[in-house]
N, C-alpha and C positions, 0 to 999 in steps of 0.2 A: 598484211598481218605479219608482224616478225617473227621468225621461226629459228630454232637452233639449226644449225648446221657444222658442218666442218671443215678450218678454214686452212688451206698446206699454204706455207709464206717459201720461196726458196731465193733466197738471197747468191745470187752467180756470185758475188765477189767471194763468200767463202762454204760455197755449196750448200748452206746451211736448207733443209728443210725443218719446218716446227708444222707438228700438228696441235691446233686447236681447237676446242669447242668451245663456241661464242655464241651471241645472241644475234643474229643477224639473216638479211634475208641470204639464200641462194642466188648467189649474182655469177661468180665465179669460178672456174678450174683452172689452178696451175697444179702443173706434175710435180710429182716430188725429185728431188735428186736422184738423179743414178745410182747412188749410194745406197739405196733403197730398194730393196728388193720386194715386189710382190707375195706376201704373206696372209697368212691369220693367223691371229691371237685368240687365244681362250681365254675368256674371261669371265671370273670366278668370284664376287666381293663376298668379306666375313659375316656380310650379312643377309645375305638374300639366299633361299635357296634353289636360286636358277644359274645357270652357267650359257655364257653368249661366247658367237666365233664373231669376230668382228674383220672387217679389211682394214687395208692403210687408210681410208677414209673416213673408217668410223660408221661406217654400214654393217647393220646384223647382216651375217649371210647363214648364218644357223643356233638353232637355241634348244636347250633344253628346259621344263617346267617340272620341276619334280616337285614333290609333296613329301616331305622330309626338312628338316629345319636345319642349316648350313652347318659346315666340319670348317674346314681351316681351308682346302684343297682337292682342286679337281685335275685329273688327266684326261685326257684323247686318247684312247688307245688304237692300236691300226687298225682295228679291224670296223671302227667308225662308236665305240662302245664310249660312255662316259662313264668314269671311275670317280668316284667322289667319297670324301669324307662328313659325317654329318653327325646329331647329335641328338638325344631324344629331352634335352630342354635346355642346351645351349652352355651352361654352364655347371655339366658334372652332374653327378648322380645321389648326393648328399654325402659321400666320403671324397670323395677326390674332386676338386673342382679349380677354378684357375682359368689364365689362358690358354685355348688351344683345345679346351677338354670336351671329348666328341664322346665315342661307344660304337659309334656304327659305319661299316660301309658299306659302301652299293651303287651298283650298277646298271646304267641305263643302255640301251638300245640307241640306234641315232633316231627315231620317231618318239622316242622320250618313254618307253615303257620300260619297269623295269624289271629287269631279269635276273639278280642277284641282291640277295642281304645278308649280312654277317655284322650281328652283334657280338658286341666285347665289354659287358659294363657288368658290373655288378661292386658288392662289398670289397672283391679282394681283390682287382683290376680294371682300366677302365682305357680304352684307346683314348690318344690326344696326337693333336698337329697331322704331321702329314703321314707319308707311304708311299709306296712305290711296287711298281707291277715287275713282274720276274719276267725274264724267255719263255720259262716253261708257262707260262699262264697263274702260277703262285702270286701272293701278292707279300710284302713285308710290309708289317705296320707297327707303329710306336705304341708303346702302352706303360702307364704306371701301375705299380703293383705294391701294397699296402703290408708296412712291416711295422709292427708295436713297441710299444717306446721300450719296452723290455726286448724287445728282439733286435732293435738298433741299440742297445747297448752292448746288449752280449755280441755285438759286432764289433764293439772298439769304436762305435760312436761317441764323441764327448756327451754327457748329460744334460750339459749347458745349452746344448744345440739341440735337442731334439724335445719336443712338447708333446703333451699327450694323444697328438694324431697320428704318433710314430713319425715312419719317414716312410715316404714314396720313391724308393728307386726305380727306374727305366729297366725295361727290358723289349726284346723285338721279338716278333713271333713271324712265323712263315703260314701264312694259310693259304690251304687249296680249295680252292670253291669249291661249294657243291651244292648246284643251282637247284631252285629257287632263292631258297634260303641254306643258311648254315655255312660250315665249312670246316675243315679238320688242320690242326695245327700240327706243320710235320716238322718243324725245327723252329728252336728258340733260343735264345741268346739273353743272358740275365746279367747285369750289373752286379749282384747280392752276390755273384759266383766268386765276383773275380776284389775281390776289397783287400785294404794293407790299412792297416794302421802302429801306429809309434806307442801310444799312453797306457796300453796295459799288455804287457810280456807273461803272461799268462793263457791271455787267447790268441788260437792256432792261425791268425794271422798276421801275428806281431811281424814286423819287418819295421829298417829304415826305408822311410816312404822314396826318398832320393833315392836309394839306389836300386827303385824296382817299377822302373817306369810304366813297365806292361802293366801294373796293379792298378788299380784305383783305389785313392785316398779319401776314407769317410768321412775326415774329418779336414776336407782342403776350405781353401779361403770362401765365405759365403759369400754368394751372389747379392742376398737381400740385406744381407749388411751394407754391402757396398751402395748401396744404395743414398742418395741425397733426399731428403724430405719432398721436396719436388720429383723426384721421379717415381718415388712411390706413388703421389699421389697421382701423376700420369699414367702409371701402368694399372693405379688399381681402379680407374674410370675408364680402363679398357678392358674388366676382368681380369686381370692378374691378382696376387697376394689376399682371393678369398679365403684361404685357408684360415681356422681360426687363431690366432695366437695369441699368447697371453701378452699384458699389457707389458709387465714391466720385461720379459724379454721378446721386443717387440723383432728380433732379429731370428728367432726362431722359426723356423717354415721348413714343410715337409718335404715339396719338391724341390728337390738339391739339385739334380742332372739335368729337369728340362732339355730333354734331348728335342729338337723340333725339326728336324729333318733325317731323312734316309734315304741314301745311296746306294747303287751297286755297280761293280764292275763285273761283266760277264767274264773275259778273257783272264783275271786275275783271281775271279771268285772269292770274291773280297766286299766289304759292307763298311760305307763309310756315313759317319755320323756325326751332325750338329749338334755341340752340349754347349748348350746357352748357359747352365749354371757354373761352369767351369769355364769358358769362354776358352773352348777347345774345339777341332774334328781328332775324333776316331779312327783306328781302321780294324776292322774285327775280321777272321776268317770265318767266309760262310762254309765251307765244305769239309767243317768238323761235323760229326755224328753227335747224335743227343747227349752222350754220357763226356766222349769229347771236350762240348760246348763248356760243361759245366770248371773242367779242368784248366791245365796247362801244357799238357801234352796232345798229341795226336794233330790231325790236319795237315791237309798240305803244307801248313808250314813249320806244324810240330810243334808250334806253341798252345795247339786247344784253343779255350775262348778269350786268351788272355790279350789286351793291346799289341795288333801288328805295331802300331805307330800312333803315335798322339804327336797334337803342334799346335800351338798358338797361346798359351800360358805354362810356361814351367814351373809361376810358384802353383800351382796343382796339383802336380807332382813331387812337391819340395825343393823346387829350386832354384834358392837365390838370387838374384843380382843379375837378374839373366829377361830381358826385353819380351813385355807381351805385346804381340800383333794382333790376337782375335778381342773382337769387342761383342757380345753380345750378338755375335754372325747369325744369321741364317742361309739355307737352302744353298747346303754343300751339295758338289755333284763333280762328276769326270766330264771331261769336254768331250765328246762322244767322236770319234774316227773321222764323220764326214767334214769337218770343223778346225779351223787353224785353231793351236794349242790341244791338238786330241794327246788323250793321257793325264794332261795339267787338271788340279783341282781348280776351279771356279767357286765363290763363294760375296753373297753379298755382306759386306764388313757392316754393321749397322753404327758400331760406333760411339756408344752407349759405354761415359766414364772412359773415353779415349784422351792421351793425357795431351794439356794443349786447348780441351774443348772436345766437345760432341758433335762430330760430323761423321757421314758416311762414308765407304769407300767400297767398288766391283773389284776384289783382289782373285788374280791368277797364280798359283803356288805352282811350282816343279815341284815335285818330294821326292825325296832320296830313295829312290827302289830300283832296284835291278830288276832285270828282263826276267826275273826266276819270279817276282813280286815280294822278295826280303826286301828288309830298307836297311839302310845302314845307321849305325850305332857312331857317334864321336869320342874321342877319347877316354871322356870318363865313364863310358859305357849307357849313356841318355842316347835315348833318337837326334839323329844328324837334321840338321833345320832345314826347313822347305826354303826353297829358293822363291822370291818373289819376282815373277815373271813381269806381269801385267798390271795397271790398277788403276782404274777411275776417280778421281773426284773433284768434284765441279771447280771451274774457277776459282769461285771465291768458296773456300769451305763451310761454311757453315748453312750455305746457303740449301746444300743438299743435306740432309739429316733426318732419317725416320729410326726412331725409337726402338722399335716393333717391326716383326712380319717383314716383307720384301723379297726380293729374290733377284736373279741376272740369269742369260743366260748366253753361251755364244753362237753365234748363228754361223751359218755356212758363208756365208762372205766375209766372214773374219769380224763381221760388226758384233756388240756385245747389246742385248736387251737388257736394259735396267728398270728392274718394277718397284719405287720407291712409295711401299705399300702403304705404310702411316696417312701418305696425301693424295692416293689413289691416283698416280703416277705415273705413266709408262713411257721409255723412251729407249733413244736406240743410237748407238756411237759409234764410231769409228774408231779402228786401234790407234788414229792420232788422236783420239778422246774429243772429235769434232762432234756435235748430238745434228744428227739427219735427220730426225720422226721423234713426236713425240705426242703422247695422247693422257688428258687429263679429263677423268669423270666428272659428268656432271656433278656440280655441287660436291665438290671433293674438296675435303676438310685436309686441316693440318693438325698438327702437335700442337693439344696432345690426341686429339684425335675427334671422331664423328660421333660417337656415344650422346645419350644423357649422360645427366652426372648423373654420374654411379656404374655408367659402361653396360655393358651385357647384363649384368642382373635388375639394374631395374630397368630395361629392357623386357626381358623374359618377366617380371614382377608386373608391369604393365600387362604384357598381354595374358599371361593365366588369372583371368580374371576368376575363375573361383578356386585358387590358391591352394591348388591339387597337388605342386610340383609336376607336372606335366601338360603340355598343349591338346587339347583336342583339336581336331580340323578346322573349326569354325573361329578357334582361337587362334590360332597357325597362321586360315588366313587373310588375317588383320596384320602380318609382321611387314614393315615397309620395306620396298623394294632399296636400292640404290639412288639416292636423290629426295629420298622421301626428307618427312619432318623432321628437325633435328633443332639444336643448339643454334640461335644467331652464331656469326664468326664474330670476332674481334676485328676490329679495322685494321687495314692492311699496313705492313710494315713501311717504313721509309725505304725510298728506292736508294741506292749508291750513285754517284755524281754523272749525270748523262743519262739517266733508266728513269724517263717519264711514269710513274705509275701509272694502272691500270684500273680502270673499273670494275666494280662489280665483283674483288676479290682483289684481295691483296696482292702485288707484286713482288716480283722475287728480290728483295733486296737483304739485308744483312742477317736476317733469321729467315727460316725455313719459311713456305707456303702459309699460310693462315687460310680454317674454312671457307669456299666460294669462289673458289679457283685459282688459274695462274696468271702471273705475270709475263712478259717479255725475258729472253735471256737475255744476259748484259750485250750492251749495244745496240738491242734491237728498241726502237720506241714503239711505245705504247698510247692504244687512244686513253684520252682523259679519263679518270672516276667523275664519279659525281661532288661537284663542288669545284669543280673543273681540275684542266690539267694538270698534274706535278710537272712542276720541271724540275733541273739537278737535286737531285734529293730529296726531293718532294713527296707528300705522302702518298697512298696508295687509295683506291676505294675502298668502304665499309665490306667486310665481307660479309656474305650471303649466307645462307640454311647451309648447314651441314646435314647428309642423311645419314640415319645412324646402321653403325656396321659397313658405310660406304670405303672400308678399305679391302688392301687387296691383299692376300697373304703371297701368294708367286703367281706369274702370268708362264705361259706358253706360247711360240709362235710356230707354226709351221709352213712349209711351202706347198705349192698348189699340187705338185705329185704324190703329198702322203700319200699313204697307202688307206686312210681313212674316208678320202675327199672322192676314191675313186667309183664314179656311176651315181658322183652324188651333185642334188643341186644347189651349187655357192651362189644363187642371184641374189645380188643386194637386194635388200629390204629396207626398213627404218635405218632412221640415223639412232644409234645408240643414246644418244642426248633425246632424243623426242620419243624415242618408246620410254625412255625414264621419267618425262615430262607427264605421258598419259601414266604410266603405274601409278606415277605421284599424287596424280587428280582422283584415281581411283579408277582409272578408264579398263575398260579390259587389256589383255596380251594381244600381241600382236605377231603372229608368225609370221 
């Protein structure tokens, strides 16, 4: 009987290890390279709501089953706790909805019970994307918050730009559990605090937007403008641009800032953040006081809530002629101490209207800060540019490209994890950008993605079958695991000249993954598709079911001494491909 498995290939001549999941029997074990260090990874897809530890081989060695319908993002905490984002119908609460749009977090136990919830949803705010856990035990999480087309005006927002759902600016809040349920907000951080606008000199934030970079500009370049006809219609079969807009200004939309990730630095006490709508990081001081937050004074660094430092689009800020780097980035962070490049920002570059063509890129930045954590100012008094340290991107560029979601991270042996989320992706490099490991979900879809058409709502539309706006249990759980049914793929791309295609899913050749899995990296050949082999540039196989929600918003890896793992038992289990084989069939879980 043929059984998935998982197959490590390691080529001595240029150490290469690739992990794959294939259709074949268990015949085999070779080691992986050296380069590889013995890990787990957490793994989290947008649409399930369970979370797996897996090894380098693709073996469950721990899982959680919660009963809650997926957030964007899951952590490991040390003390062996699952932190997770989730959502009480997937997409938003009928005022704010989109990608990313949760309400809830909570916390499991490593036996899977769970011991903490804290909702955030309502009328006038509503959590989305990710969060991140404190020292102290606090947690910060992202949230929009709903301001009327009268109230973003009287901000200095143009009229032309905002539609009668107002606008949803970002803000971050700090919550301190307080188990079971609940939790108390003991500091918050608001975008609405700190705005600058040029077109009406009358309201008390007029300024030139150039010359006050700490501000933020209400009225900077739109994100969904910028949009091509095709990427719309990709982001919005992934949930994105539900928001309602009127026809003839179809470039009107609420969420402007799309913040989707948050950072901290302990040593700096400092809060850094991904704004997808401005295709910038942030750096906010967190150890300003409530009233502080709201200003431009006080805090260690005496600026209040206003931008330590902003980097990666100046025209944002107003300013000219001057080269953007960030494309639509996600899952900014610090390279944490134990880790070559500690201090450097890490961020996955997605790439999305990068000039040239749309490709990805893992960029590592230095940014200009002193040991005090000020940054330095250039001449004409803007933030001094981050130094680009480090940065991945495939071979052939194009060939790596997710849209959407993703993340990197650096590991302790200097290698960097890249989780190129869109095609449910995970892989792992060397700072000569050689890839050593590399693990692709079953039935992992590509661009534009694993949804039905129509993405997460009719998704969610499917299963509330009596059209309540919310899941009951029984509706809940009917929602497909990862691998489940989905969208035939498109037949696989043409490989590049030497790159046999591959079966059963399209091969990696001059456009991105196609649903149904991967190809060979260049060089390496491939067994035949069906209809037989490719050779030099030959096509690939039909690809296969995409399961929908099968991508992956950021992965986690950790070594065997966390402090999570410890008294606890990692024995392999299923192969991750064949517990998704039985979810798929309808079979039960399998611990």
């Amino acid at each position: 009987m043929s059984r998935r498995r998982v197959t490590v290939r390691c080529l001595m001549g240029g150490l290469t290890a690739i992990l794959l999941l294939s259709s074949c029997n268990r015949e085999e074990s070779v080691e992986p390279a050296p380069a590889v260090r013995e890990a787990y990874t957490l793994l989290s897809t947008v649409g399930s709501p369970n979370a797996y530890l897996i090894d380098k081989e693709g073996r469950i060695v721990h899982q959680w089953e919660t009963n809650s319908l997926p957030g964007q993002t899951a952590y490991l905490l040390e003390n062996g706790h699952l932190l997770k984002t989730g959502s009480k119908n997937m997409q938003g609460n009928g005022v704010f909805s989109g990608g990313g749009a949760g309400g809830v977090v909570e916390e499991y136990d490593w036996d899977g019970q769970r011991v903490w919830r804290f909702e955030y949803d309502s009328d006038a705010h509503l959590l989305h994307h990710g969060l991140t856990p404190l020292p102290n035990g606090n947690v910060l999480m992202i949230a929009w918050e709903r301001k009327s087309r009268e109230e973003a005006i009287a901000a200095g927002r143009d009229p032309n730009l905002v539609g009668d759902q107002g606008m949803w600016p970002d803000h971050i809040i700090e919550v301190a559990p307080t188990p079971l349920e609940g939790g108390r907000v003991v500091w918050e951080w608001h975008v609405w605090d700190h705005l600058i606008q040029e077109i009406d000199p009358a309201l008390p934030n007029y300024g030139k937007v150039a010359e006050h970079p700490e501000r933020i500009h209400v009225n900077p370049p739109n994100w969904v403008a910028s949009l091509s006809d095709a990427q719309r219609e990709e982001l919005g079969a992934l949930g994105y641009l539900t928001a309602a807009q009127e026809p003839e200004r179809r470039n009107v939309h609420p969420d402007w800032n799309h913040i989707n990730a948050v950072a901290y630095n302990a040593e700096l006490d400092q809060i850094a953040l991904s704004v997808l709508g401005l295709n910038e990081i942030w750096i906010v001081d967190h150890s300003t006081a409530a009233e502080e937050a709201k200003g431009s004074t006080g805090g260690r660094y005496g600026k209040g809530g206003d931008l330590l430092y902003r980097w990666g689009n100046p025209a944002a800020h107003g300013v000219k002629n001057k080269e953007q780097t960030l494309f639509a980035q996600h899952d900014v962070q610090w390279i944490p101490a134990e880790s070559p490049g500690a201090g450097n920002v890490l961020l996955f570059n997605n790439g999305r209207g990068r000039p040239g063509g749309d490709y990805s890129t893992v960029d590592e930045f230095e940014l200009p800060v002193a040991a005090s954590g000020e940054y330095e100012l250039d001449a004409r008094g803007s933030f001094a540019p981050a130094k680009l340290i480090w940065s991945y991107e495939a071979p052939d560029k194009r060939s790596f490209y997710s849209p959407n979601v993703s993340g990197s991270q650096r590991l302790m042996n200097g290698n960097t994890l890249v989780c190129s989320g869109a095609q449910g992706r995970i892989f792992e490099v060397t700072p000569e950008k050689r890839a050593v490991w590399e693990f692709a979900l079953p039935n992992a879809g590509g661009v534009p993605g694993l949804m039905p058409a129509g993405g997460l709502r009719n998704l969610f539309s499917m299963l509330d079958t009596d059209k309540n706006g919310s899941l009951s249990e029984e509706e809940f759980s009917k929602l497909p695991g990862p691998g489940g049914p989905g969208m035939p793929g498109p037949p696989g791309m043409p490989g590049p000249q030497g790159m046999p295609g591959r079966g059963a899913g399209g091969n990696r050749g001059s456009m991105p993954p196609v649903p149904g899995g991967f190809g060979p990296p260049p060089g390496m050949p491939g067994p035949g598709g069906p209809g037989g082999p490719g050779g030099p540039g030959g096509p690939g196989g039909p690809g296969g079911p995409g399961g929908p929600g099968n991508q992956i918003f950021r992965v986690a890896q950790f070594s065997p001494d966390y402090p999570a793992f410890k008294g606890k038992d990692l024995k392999p289990g299923q192969f991750y491909s064949d517990h998704m084989e039985v979810r798929r069939k309808g079979g039960p879980n399998v611990r």
